[in-house]
C-alpha positions in Angstrom: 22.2 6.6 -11.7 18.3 7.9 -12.0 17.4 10.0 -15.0 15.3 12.8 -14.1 13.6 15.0 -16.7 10.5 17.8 -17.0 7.7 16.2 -18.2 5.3 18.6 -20.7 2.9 19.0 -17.6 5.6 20.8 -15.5 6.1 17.5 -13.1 9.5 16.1 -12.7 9.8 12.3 -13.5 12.9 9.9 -12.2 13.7 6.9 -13.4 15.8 4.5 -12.2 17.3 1.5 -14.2 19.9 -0.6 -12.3 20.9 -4.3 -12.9 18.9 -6.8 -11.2 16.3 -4.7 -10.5 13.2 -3.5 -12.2 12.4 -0.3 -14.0 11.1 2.0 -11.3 9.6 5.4 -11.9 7.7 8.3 -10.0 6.4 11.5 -10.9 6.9 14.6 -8.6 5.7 17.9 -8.2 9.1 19.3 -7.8 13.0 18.5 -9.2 14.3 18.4 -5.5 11.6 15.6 -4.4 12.5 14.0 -7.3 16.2 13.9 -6.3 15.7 13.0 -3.4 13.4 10.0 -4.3 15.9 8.5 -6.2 18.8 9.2 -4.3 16.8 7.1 -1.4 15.5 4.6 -3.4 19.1 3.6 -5.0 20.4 3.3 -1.9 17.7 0.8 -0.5 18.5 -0.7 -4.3 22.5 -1.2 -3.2 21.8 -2.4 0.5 19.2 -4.9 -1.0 16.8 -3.9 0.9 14.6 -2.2 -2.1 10.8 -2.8 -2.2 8.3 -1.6 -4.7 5.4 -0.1 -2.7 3.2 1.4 -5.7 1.3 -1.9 -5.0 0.5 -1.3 -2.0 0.1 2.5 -2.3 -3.2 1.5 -4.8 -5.0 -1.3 -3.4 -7.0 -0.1 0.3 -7.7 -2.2 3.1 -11.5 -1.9 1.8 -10.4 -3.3 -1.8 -8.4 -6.3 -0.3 -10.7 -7.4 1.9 -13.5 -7.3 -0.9 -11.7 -9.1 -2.8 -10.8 -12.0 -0.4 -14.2 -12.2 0.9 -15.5 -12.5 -2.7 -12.6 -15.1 -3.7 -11.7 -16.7 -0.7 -14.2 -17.1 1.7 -16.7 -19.2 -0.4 -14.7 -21.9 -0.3 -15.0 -22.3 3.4 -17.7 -23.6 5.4 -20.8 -21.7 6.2 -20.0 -21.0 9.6 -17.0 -19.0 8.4 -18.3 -17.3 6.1 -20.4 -15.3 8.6 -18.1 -15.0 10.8 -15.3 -13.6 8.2 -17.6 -11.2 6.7 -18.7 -9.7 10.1 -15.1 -8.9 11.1 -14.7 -7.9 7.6 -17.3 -5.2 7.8 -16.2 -3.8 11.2 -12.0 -3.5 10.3 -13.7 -1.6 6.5 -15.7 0.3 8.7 -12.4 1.4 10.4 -9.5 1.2 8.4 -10.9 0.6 5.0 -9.9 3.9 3.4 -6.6 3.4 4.4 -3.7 2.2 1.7 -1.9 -1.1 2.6 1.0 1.0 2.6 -0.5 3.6 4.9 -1.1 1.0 7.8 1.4 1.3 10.8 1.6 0.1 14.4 -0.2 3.9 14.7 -3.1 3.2 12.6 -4.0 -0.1 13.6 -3.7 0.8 17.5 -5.8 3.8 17.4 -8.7 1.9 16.0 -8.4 -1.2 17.9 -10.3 0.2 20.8 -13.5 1.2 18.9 -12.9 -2.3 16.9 -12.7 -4.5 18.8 -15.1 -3.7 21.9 -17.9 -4.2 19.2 -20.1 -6.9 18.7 -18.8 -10.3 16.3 -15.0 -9.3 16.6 
């Protein structure tokens, strides 16, 4: 069962502690939302098929593939390396403001024709 209470800024917060699974929490403008948040998300909790997307609500397309091209690619040869960070530049270009969690068959496929005509891709 979720706990939802006011918070002092007027936002409604649920909580949500079940066995087996971890803490999980979200603030909302409104009780119903709220409600209906964790009404949802303890169902996906009972079916098993729960996944914590506040990961992947933060980190952008733009962020991840900074961070792989400043991690990652280094340790591949040259060649690669140029060819990695031009792609990488064109899909930022594109999608880059987007959240991982944001990306659909939608997104992707109404960029692809822009993306992928260019040059390097």
């Amino acid at each position: 069962m979720a706990t939802i209470v006011k918070t002092s800024s007027g936002t409604w917060k649920a909580l949500i502690r079940k066995t087996g699974w971890p803490a999980t929490t979200k603030t909302f403008r409104t009780k119903r939302d709220a409600e209906d948040w964790a009404r949802r998300t303890e169902d996906e909790m009972v079916r098993g098929v729960y996944i914590q997307r506040a990961p992947a609500e933060r980190m952008t397309v733009e962020a991840t593939l900074t961070r792989y091209l400043k991690e990652v690619t280094p340790t591949k040869r040259e060649s690669t390396q140029v060819g990695e960070h031009k792609k990488a530049q064109v899909i930022i270009r594109h999608l880059g403001k987007y959240s991982l969690a944001a990306l659909n068959a939608a997104v992707r496929a109404r960029s692809a024709p822009t993306r992928w005509s260019m040059p390097g891709c």
